[in-house]
N, C-alpha and C positions, 0 to 999 in steps of 0.2 A: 580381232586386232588386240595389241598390248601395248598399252600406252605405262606400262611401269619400268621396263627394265631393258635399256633406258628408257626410249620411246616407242611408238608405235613406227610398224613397216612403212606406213604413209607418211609419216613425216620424216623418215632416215632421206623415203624416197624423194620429197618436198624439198632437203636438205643438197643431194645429189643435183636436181632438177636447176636449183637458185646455184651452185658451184658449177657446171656447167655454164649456164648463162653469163657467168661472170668472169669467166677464164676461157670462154669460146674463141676468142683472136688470139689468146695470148697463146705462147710458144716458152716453155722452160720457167723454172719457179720464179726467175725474176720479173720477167712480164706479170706471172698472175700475181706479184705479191703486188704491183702496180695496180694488176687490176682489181683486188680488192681493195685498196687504197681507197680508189677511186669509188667505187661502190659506195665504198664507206660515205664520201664526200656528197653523191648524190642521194642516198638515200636514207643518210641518218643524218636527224636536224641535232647541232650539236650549240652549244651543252647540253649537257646532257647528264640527269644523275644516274650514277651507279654504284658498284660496291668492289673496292679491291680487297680482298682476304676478310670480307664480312663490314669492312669500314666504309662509312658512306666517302663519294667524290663527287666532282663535276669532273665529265669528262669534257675536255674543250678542244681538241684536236685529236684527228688520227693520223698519221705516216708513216711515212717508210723511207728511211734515207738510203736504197742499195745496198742494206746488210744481209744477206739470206739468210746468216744463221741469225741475227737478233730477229727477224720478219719485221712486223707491222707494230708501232708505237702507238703508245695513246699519252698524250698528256695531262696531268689529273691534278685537282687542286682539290685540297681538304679544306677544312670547315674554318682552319685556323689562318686559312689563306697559303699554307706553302701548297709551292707545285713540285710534283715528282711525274719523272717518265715509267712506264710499266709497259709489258709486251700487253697487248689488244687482248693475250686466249687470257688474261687473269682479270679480263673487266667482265661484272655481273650487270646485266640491266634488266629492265624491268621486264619480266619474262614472255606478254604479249606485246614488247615492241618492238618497229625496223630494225634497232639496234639487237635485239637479243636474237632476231633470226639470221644477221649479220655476222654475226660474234660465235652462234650455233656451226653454222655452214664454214666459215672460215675454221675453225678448231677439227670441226669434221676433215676440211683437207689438211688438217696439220698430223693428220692421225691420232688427235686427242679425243676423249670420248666428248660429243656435242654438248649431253648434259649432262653434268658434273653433278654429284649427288650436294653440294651446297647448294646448288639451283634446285634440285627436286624438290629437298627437305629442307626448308631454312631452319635454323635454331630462335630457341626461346626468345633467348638474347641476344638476336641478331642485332646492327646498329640499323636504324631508322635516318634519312634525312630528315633534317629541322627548318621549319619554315621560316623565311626572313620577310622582313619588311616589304620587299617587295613582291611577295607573293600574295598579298592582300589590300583588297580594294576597301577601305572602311565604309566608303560611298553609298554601299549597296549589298543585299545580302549576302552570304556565304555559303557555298555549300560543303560538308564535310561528314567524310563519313567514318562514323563512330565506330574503333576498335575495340577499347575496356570501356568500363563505365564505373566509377566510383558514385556516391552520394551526393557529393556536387561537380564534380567534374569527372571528364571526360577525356579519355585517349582521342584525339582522330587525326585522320589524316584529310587533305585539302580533295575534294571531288576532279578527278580527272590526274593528278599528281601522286606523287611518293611521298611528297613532303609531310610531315608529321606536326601537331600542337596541340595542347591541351587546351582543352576548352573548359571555362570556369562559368557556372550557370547555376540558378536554384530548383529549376525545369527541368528534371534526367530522369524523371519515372515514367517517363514511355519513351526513352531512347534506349537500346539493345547494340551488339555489337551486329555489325553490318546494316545497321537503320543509316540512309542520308537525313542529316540534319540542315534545315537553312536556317540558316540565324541572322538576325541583324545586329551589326558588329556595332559595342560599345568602345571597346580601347584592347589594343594589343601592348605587350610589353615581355620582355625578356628577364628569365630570373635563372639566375643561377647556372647560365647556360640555354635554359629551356627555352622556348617561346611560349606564350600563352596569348589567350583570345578570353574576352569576357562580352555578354552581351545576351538578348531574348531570342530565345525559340521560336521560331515564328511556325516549324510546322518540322514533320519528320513523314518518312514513310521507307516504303521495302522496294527497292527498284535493286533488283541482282543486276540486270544485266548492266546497268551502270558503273558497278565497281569495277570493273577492267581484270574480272578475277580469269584467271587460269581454266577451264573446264577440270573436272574430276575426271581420272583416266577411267576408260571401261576394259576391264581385263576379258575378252571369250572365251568362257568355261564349256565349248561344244553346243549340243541342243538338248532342250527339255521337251520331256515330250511325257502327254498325260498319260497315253496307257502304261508308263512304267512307274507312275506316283501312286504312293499309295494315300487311301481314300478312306480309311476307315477299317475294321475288322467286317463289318456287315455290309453287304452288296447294295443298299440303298445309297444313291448319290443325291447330296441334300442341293438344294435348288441355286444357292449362288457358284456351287461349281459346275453345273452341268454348263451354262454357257463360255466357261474358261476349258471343257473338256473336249466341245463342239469344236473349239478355235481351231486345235490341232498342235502342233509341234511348233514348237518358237525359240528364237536363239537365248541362252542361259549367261551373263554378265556377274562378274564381280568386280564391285563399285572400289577406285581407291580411295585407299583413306588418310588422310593426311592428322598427324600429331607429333606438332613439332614438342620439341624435348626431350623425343627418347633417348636414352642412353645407348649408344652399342656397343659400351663395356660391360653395360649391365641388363642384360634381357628383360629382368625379372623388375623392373623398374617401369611404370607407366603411373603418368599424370592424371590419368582420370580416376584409376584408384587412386593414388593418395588422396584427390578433392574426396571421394566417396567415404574415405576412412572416417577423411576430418566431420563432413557431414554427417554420419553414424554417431561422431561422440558429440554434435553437439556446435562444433567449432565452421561455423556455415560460411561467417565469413571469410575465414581461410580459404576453406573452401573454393570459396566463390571465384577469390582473388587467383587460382591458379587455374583456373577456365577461361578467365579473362585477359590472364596473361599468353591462354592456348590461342584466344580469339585475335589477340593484337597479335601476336605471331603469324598467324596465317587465318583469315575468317573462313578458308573453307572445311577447318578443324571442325566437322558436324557433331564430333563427338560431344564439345566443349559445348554449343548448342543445343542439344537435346540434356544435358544434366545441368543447365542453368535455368530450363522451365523447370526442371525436376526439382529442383532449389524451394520454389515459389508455387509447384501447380496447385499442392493440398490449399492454400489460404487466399491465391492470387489469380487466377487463371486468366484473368485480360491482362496481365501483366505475363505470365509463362508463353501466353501465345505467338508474344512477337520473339521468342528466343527459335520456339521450334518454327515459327514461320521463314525463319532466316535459313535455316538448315535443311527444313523442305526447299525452297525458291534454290537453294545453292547446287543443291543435287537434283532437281528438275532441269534446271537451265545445263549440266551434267550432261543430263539425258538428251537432252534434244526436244523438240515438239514432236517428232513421229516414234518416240522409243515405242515399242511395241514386247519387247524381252522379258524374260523373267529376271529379278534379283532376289536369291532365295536366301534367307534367314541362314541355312547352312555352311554359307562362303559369308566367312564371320565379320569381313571387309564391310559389307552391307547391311552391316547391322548400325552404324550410327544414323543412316538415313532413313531405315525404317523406324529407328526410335523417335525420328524428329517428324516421322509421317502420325504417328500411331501419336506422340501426344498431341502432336495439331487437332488432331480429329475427336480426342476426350477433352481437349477446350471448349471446342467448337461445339462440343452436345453440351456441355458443360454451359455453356453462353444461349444455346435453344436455338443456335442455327442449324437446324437438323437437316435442312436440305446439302450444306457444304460435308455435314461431318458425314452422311450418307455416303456421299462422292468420293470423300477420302477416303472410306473403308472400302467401300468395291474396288478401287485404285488397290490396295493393298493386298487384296484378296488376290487378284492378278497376278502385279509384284513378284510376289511369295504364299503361292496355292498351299505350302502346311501351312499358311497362319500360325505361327509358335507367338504370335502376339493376339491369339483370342479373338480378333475383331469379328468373325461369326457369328460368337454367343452375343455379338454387344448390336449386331445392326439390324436387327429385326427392331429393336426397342426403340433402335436411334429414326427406322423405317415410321412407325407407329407413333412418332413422337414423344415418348416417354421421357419426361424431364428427370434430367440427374439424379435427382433427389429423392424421386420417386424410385429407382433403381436400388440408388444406393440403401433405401431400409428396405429392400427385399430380401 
């Protein structure tokens, strides 16, 4: 399957399957532009937020007044309270919801492409909704899950919503981007436009499947198959691949990779080189700050995960763990529980989720849980049978228990 360019066959077909169902009585575009109407009305709870040309709205209505060439209206209100009409195929919503398989499938009968590459790949600086007063209960605790993360405060967005607000706290050194936070709320207030939230931590942890994230597309690169890998210059086959060799042939996957802010005026421009420059001379927090504005962009950015442990692994490693933990959990939940495929270091796609597998696992020996970091290397070894990330030379020791430090003055 190809789930990049645009979608995958299953869901054009998914797409087909729900426009059928929904234009099955009707007779001529007028009927179905009714009957998406109508669709709309049962099966999208409205308001509803979304984004026209990148700008947040509520959407509060959809119609159709019998214009064929206008179609389908939606009526949208901005932040500032005015309302404007817009045709239905220019509202973006939140990409796993009724409304955006709705909005997908009706553009697909408009003969427009379902998803628009603003949907694929949001921008850096996309606009965010802003939480208001009424989206929080001071009562009771909060849940929110952290996109950036500064020194004392925090990008997040509301658990289960789009809504966005900073959170103001002296407790953010075990919060990461994609950690849920539950806080017990002290006082919210508006500044400057912003909203903000102030208040104690009462607890954080790593739940992906919580975040309402999109899956990572899997692209089929064919089959991999052992007897055409190569093994070595000499015919001895060393003992962790002989049961990866036993397996047999298995289908070969390259992972998408999401980084929002490319340029595609400019090729030769990427975000996580520049952070890597600024970190080489010195400049960390710059650095930092443009990983985290990759992560508030889209947290399934692994890249931006894997070189914010990179940031902290030399002096910090229970603090690096929860960066690659997020970018492992992101591209697991990706996979599925039964992936069974290879992802080879060679299809360069899949290189940020093996860097966020391979530092997890030099934490974790790093910290003397040598039974998980075990787990993770043989995972990897699988993965990606060249190991171009060394975890061969390292798991015998991580086997035998040999603490870090022992290693490292060998």
């Amino acid at each position: 399957m190809n789930l990049r360019n645009p979608k995958g066959d299953k869901e054009l077909e998914a797409l087909d399957r729900m426009i059928e169902e929904i234009t099955v009585d009707a007779y001529g575009d007028d009927e179905k532009l009714w009957a998406f109407r109508q669709a709309f009305e049962d099966n999208v709870e409205l308001p509803a937020d979304g984004l026209v040309i990148g700008e947040p709205v509520s959407v509060i209505e959809v119609d159709y007044d019998g214009n064929e060439r206008r179609g389908l209206t939606a009526r949208c209100r901005r932040e500032d309270g005015s309302e404007h009409v817009v045709a239905v195929s220019e509202i973006v919503f939140s990409q796993s919801s009724a409304g955006a398989n709705h909005i997908a499938a009706y553009r697909k009968w408009l003969n427009l492409d379902p998803f628009p590459a603003e949907v694929r790949v949001p921008s850096r600086r996309r606009w965010q909704h802003k939480a208001t007063a009424d989206d929080l209960d001071l009562s009771k605790p909060v849940e929110l899950v952290a996109l950036s993360v500064k020194e004392r405060a925090a990008r997040c967005r509301l658990l289960g919503s789009d809504r966005v607000i900073t959170l103001r706290t002296s407790r953010l050194w075990e919060v990461v981007p994609g950690a849920i936070v539950t806080v017990k709320p002290r006082k919210q207030w508006r500044y400057a436009g912003h909203p903000y939230l102030s208040g104690e931590i009462q607890s954080t942890r790593i739940d992906v499947k919580a975040l309402d994230l999109v899956p990572l597309g899997l692209e089929d690169m064919s089959m991999w198959d052992p007897r055409e890998h190569y093994w070595g210059e000499d015919e001895s086959i060393e003992e962790w691949a002989k049961p990866i060799i036993a397996h047999g042939v298995r289908p070969m996957f390259e992972m998408e990779q999401v980084l929002p802010g490319q340029d595609p005026d400019d090729p030769f421009y990427d975000p996580i080189t520049q952070s890597n420059d600024l970190k080489d001379i010195g400049e960390r927090a710059e650095a930092a700050k443009i990983l985290m504005e990759l992560c508030q962009a889209d947290l399934r950015c692994l890249d931006a995960h894997s070189h914010l442990g990179n940031l902290v692994f030399d002096h910090s490693p229970q603090d690096a763990i929860r960066h690659y933990e997020v970018g492992l959990r992101i591209g697991e939940f990706s996979l599925g529980d039964d992936f069974t495929g290879v992802l080879p270091w060679g299809l360069i796609d899949n290189r940020p989720f093996l860097r966020c597998m391979h530092g997890f696992g030099l934490c974790l020996w790093r910290l003397g849980r040598f039974d998980e970091a075990e787990r993770v290397f043989d995972r990897m070894l699988w993965l990606n049978p060249s190991d171009n990330q060394g975890v061969r030379f390292l798991i015998d020791e991580v086997k035998a228990k040999t603490a870090w430090k022992n290693y490292e003055n060998e």
